[in-house]
N, C-alpha and C positions, 0 to 999 in steps of 0.2 A: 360754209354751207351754200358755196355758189353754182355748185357743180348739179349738170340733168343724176337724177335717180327715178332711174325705170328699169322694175326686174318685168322679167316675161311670166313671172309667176302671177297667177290670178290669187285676187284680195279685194276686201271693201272692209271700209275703215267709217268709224262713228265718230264724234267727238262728243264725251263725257263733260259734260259742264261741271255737274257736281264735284268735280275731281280738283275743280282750280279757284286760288283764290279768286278777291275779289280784282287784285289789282292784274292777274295771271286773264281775268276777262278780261282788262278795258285793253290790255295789248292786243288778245284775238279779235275783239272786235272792231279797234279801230283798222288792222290791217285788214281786215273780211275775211278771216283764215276760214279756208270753207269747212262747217259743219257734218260732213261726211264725204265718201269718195267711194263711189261704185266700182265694179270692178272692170267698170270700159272707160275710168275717169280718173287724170289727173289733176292735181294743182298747178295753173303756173306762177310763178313770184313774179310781180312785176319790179325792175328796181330801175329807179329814178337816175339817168346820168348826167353830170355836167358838163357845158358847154363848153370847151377851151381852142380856142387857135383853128376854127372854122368849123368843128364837128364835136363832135361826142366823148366823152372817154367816160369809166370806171369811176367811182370815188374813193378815195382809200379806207371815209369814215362814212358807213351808210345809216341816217337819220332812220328814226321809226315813222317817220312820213315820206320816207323814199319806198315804203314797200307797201304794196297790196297783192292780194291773190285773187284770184279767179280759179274757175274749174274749167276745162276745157278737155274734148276726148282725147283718149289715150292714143289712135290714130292720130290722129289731128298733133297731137305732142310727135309723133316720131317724124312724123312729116317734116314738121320746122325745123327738129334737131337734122336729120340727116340734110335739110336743106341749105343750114349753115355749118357743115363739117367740112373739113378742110383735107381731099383726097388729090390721088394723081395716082397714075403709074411709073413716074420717074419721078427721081426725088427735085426736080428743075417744074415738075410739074406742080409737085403741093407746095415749093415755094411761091409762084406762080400763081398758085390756088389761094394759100397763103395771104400774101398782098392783095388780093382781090379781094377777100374775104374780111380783112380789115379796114379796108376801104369804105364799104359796104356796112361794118357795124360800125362805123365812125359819121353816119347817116340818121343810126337809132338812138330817140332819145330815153330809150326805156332797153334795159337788158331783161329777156325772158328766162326761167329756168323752171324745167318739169320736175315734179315727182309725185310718183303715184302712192298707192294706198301702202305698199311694203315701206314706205321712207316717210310717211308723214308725221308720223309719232317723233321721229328722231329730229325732224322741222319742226315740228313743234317746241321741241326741249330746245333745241336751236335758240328760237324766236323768243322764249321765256327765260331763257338763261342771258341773253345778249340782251334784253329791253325791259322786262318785269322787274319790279323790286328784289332785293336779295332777301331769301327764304332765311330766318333765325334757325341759328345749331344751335345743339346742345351749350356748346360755349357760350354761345351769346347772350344765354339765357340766364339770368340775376336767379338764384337762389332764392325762395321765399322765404322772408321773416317774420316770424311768428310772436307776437308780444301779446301778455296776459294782459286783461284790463285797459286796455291801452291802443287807440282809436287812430289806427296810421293814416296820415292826410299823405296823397299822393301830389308831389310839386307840378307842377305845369312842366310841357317839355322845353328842352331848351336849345335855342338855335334851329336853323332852316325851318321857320315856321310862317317866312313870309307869304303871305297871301297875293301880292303883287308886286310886278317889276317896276323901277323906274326908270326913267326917262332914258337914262343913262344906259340902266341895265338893258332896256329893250332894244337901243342901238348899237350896245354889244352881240347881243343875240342874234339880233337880227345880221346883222354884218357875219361874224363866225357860221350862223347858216348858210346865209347864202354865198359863200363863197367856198362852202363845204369845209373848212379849216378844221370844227367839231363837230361832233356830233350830239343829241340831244343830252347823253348822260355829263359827257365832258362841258356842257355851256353850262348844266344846273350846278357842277360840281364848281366851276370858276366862279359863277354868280353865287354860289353858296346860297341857292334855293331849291324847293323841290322838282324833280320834273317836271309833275302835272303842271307846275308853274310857267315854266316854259312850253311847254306841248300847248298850252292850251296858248299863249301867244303868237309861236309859229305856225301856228292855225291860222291867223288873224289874217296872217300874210297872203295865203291863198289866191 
């Protein structure tokens, strides 16, 4: 979901709180996913890039603190795209154009990408399916047990219940971030801690 989405079709789009969980909020909100979208307004993604070999590039694993959104007009959106699209009238021209053109984003430490109110819904699932906790199936779901008389103590959970990193863990962390190697899901899943474990430490870093 890296790519501009903008149709010419008019729309305004809400976002339903009600609709998501608790942990479905703390990802919209820590990105700033915007709250509605008029019908002269899109989203843009801001995404974070790293430095290598004098400029910019892409990351191949993007952290949930490599992205924020903003709103910004939907003019104002096609402007920028056509201003970094890569044309010619001979094919010697958009190579040309081409080169120039990644020159130029090899300058930006931040990649922009629009979409308006017909695509934000599907940004949305995007953004909750890649970074929220994974939603329980019907499989997932233990069968209740039912006992006469009989007073079920529920065990304590067990495993990834650390409450903090150490020393150790957070110069792992810390290193695998910043050199983009993983990303938030993959650092908790190697530390065998929770996200918000780690999110709330790469925070720190700021």
């Amino acid at each position: 979901m890296q790519n501009h989405k903008i149709s010419e079709d008019i729309k305004k789009w809400e976002l339903d709180r009600s609709k998501y969980s608790k942990d479905d909020l703390e990802v919209i909100d820590l990105v700033q996913f915007p709250p509605s979208l008029g019908y002269r307004d899109t989203a843009q993604k801001r995404i974070k890039r790293m430095y290598v070999n004098g400029g910019y590039a892409d990351k191949q694993a993007i952290d949930i603190n490599d992205l924020k959104y903003t709103i910004v007009g939907k003019s104002t959106a096609n402007k920028m795209i056509a201003m970094h699209a890569v044309t010619g009238n001979t094919p010697k021209e958009v190579e040309t154009n081409r080169k120039f053109m990644e020159g130029v984003l090899k300058s930006k430490a931040q990649k922009h990408v629009y979409i308006d109110a017909n695509f934000i819904e599907e940004e949305l699932e995007w953004l909750l399916r890649t970074y929220s906790s994974p939603k329980p199936t019907p499989s997932m779901i233990a069968p209740e047990v039912k006992e006469e008389k009989e007073t079920i103590t529920k065990d304590k959970p067990k495993g990834r219940v650390k409450a903090e990193l150490t020393d150790e863990q957070m110069a792992t962390a810390k290193e695998k971030y910043l050199t983009g190697e993983l990303d938030l899901k993959e650092i908790a899943s190697l530390l065998d801690v929770p996200q918000i474990t780690v999110k709330t430490y790469l925070q720190t870093l700021k």
